[in-house]
TIZALUM-711978 format. One record per residue (C-alpha): residue in one letter; x, y, z. Coordinates in Angstrom, 2 decimals, padded with zeros to 5 digits. Layout:
BEGIN
A, X, Y, Z
...
***
This chain:
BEGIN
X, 019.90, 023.26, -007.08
X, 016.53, 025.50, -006.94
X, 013.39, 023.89, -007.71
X, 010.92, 026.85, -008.16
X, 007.83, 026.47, -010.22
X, 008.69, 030.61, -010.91
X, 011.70, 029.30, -012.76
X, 008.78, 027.99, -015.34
X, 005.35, 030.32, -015.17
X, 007.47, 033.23, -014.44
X, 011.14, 032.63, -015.71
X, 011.59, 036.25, -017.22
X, 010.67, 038.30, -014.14
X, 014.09, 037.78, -012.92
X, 015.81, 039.90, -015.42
X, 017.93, 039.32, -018.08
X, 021.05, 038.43, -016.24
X, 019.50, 036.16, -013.22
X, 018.61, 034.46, -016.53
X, 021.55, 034.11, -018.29
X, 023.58, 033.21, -015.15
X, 020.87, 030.25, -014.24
X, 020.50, 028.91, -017.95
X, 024.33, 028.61, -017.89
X, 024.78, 027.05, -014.55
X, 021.91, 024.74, -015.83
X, 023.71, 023.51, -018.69
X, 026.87, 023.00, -017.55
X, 025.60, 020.96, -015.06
X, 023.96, 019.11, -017.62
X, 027.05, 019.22, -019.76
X, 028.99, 017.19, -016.81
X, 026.10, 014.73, -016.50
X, 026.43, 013.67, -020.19
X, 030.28, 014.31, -020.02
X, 030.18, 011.79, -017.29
X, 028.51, 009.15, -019.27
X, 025.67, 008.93, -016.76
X, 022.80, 006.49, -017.57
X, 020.29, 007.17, -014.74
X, 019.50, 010.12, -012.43
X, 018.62, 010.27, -009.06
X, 016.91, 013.04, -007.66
X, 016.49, 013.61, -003.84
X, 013.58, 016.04, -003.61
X, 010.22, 016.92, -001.82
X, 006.04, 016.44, -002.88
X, 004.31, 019.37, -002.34
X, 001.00, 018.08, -001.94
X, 000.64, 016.68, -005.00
X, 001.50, 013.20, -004.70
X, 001.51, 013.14, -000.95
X, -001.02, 014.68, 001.47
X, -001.74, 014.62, 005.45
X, -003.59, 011.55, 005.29
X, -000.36, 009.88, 004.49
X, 003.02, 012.20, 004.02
X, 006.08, 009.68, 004.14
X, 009.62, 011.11, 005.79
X, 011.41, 008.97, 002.66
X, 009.85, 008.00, -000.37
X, 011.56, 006.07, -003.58
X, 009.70, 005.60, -007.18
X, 009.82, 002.37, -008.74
X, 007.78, 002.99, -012.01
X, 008.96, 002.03, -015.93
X, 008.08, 005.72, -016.28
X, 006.71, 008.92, -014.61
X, 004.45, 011.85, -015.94
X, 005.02, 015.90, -015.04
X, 004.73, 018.26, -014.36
X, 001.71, 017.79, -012.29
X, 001.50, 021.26, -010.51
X, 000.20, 024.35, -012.76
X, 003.86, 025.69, -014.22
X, 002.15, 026.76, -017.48
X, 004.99, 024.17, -019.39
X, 004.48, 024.85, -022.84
X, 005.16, 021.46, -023.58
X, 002.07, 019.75, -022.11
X, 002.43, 016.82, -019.96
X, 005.91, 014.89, -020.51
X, 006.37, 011.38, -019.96
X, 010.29, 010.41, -018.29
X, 011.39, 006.86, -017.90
X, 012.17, 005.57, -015.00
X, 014.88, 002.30, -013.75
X, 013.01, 000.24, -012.06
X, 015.60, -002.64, -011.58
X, 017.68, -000.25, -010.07
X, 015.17, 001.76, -007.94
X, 013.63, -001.67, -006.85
X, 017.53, -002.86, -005.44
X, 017.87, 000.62, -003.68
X, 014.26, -000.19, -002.07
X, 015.42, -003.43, -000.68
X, 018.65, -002.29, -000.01
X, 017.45, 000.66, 002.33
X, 015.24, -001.65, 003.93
X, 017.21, -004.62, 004.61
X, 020.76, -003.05, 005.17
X, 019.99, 000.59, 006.09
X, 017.55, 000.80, 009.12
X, 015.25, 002.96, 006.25
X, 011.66, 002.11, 005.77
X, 010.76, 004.41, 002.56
X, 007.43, 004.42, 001.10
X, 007.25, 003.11, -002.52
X, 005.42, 004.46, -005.34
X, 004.45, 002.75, -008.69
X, 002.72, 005.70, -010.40
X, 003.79, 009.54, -009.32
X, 003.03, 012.56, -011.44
X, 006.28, 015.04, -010.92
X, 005.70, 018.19, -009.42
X, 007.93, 021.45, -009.69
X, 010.02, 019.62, -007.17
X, 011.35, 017.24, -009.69
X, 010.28, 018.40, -012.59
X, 012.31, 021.17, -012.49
X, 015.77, 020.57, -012.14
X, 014.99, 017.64, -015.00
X, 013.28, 020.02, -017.51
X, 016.90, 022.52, -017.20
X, 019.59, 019.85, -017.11
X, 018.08, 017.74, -019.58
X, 015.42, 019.42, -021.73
X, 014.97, 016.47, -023.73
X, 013.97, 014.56, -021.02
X, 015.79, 011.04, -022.08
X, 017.71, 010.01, -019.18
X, 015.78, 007.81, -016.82
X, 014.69, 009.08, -013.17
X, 014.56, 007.53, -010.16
X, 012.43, 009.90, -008.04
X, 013.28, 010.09, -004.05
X, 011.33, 012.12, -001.61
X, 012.04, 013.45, 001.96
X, 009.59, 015.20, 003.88
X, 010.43, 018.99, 004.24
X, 007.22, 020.68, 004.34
X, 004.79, 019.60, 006.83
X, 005.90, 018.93, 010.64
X, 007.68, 016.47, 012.16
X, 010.43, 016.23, 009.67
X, 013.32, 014.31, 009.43
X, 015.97, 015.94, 011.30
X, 019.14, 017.01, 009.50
X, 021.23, 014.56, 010.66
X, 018.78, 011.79, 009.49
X, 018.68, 013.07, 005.96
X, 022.59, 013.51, 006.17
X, 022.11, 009.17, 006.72
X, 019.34, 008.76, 003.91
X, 022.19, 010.81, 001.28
X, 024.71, 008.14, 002.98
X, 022.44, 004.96, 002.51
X, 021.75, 005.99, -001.24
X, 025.25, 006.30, -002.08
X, 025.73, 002.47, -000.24
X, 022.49, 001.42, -002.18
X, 023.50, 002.11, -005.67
X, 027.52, 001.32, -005.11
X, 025.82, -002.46, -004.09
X, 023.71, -003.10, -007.21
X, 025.17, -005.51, -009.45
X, 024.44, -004.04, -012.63
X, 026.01, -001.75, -015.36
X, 024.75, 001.62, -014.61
X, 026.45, 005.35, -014.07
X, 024.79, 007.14, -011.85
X, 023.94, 010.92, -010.92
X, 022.65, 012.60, -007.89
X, 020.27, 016.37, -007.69
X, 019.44, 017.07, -004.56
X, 016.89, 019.80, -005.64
X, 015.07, 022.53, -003.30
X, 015.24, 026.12, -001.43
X, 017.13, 028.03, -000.88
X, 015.33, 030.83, 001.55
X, 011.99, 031.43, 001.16
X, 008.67, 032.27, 002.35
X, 005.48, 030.90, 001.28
X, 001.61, 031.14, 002.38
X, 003.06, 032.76, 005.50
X, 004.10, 036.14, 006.75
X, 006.94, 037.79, 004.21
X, 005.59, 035.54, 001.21
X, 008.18, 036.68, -000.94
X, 011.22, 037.97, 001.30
X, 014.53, 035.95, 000.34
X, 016.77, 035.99, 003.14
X, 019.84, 036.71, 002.08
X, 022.13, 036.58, 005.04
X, 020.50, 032.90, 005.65
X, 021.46, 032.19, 001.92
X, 025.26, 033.41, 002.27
X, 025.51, 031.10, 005.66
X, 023.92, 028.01, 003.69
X, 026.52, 029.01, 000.80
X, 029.62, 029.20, 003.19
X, 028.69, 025.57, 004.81
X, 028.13, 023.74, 001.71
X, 031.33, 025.46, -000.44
X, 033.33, 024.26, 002.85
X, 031.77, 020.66, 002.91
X, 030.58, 021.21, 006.72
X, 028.38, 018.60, 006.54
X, 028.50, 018.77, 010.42
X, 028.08, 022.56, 010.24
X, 025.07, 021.46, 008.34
X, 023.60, 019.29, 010.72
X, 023.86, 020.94, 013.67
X, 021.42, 023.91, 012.51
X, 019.24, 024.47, 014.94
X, 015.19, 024.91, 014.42
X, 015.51, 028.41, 015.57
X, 018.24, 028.92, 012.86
X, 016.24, 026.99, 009.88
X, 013.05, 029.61, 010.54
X, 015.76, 032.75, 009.43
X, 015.34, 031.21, 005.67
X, 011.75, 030.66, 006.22
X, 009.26, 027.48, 005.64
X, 010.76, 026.75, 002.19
X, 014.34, 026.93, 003.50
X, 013.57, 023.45, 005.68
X, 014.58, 021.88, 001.88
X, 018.02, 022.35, 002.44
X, 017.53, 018.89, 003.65
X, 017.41, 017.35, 000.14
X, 020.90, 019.52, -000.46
X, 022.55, 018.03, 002.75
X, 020.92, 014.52, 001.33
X, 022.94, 015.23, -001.52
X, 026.19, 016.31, -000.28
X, 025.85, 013.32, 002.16
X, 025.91, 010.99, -001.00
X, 029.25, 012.95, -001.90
X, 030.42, 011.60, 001.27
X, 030.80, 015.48, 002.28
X, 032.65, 016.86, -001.12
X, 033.07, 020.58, -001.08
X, 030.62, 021.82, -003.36
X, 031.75, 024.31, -006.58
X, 029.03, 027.23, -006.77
X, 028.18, 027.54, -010.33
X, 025.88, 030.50, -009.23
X, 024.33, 032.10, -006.32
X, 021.55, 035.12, -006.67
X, 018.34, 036.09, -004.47
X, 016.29, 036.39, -006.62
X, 012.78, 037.88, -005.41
X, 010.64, 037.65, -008.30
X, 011.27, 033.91, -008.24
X, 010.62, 033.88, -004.11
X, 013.39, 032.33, -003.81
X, 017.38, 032.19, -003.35
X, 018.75, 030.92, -006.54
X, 021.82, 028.58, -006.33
X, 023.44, 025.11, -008.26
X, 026.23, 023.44, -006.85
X, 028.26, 020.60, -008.07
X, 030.06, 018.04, -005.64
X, 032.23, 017.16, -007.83
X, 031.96, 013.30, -006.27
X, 032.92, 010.29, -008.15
X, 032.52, 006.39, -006.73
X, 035.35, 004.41, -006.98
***
């Protein structure tokens, strides 16, 4: 799903029916979450220079805190600064698990203040903010990324990571970022639309290899932001490559962004 900050400082720009069309795809997504019992969510996300900077910008990253604090970035929230628990336990075993059965080295954070990135997609699904986070982070702003096939894996190794923890927990997965769009360079603003439709048509199929095999030359068409479809493709990776259900799709410029939530409909055995 979209991450925007605009969804926040400048949520009624969009119109009246962008609105309506995310609030409802936000809640029914959050409607499935609690329908499915779900004690802890996962989000697969990006930092935007808030937590992480060039002096040390992990691929991966996984927090491990009893609780985390957002948003961090300048969204306006009229609720102040929130505090979200956090599943350590858990988050700890995926740590070790990723490291010891996975071939991933992730950093690890004990204290991260959520940006938009995060924030986000918590603040819409689950206003209230009671169901504990586990915060993960791929790199998808500042080059050399991890390729697409490499956060297809890191989706794959999460899924393996929680299935192997011993304890009593139901678990959900946002991957949380995109779609098109432009920002601090030429076009700030533009949402590719044609970009957007293509990234729509390989996800609603479940081509994760369609996915992966975007080249650099076609990831620039949905501009620097776009490069967060990697956090999607995480995501649908986890699914172990579920179709996805679009629950809405819009480009919506006053947001600088293309709008869309997806569900994978994926359940472990």
């Amino acid at each position: 799903m979209g991450h925007a900050p605009n969804l926040v400082t400048t949520w009624e720009r969009a119109g009246e029916d962008v609105c309506r069309q995310a609030l409802e795809a936000f809640a029914e997504v959050g409607r499935r979450i609690q329908a499915a019992q779900a004690t802890v969510l996962i989000t697969i996300s990006n930092d935007h220079f808030n937590n992480f900077f060039l002096n040390n910008f992990p691929a991966f990253g996984v927090g491990v805190a009893e609780s985390w604090i957002g948003p961090e970035d300048d969204l306006r929230y009229s609720g102040g600064l929130i505090n979200i628990p956090g599943r350590p336990e858990l988050a700890n075993h995926i740590v070790r698990h990723l490291y010891e059965q996975e071939g991933f080295d992730p950093a690890v954070s004990h204290f991260l203040k959520l940006d938009h990135g995060t924030f986000v997609p918590v603040r819409y699904t689950f206003p209230d903010f009671n169901l504990p986070v586990i915060p993960t982070f791929q790199n998808c702003i500042q080059p050399p990324m991890p390729t697409l096939a490499r956060s297809a894996a890191f989706g794959q190794a999460l899924r393996r990571a929680v299935e192997s923890f011993p304890g009593e927990e139901r678990v959900v997965v946002i991957g949380a970022g995109g779609m098109s769009h432009f920002i601090g360079v030429p076009g700030q603003g533009r949402v590719n639309e044609d970009f957007d439709r293509r990234w729509v048509s390989l996800f609603e199929k479940g081509d994760l290899q369609g996915l992966t095999g975007l080249t650099p030359e076609d990831m620039l068409e949905g501009g620097n932001g776009g490069e967060e479809i990697r956090n999607w493709i995480a995501a649908m990776a986890c699914a172990e490559g579920r179709p996805a259900e679009w629950l809405m799709y819009a480009p919506v410029p006053p947001w600088l962004i293309g709008m869309g939530i997806v569900d994978f409909h994926y359940q472990s055995a």
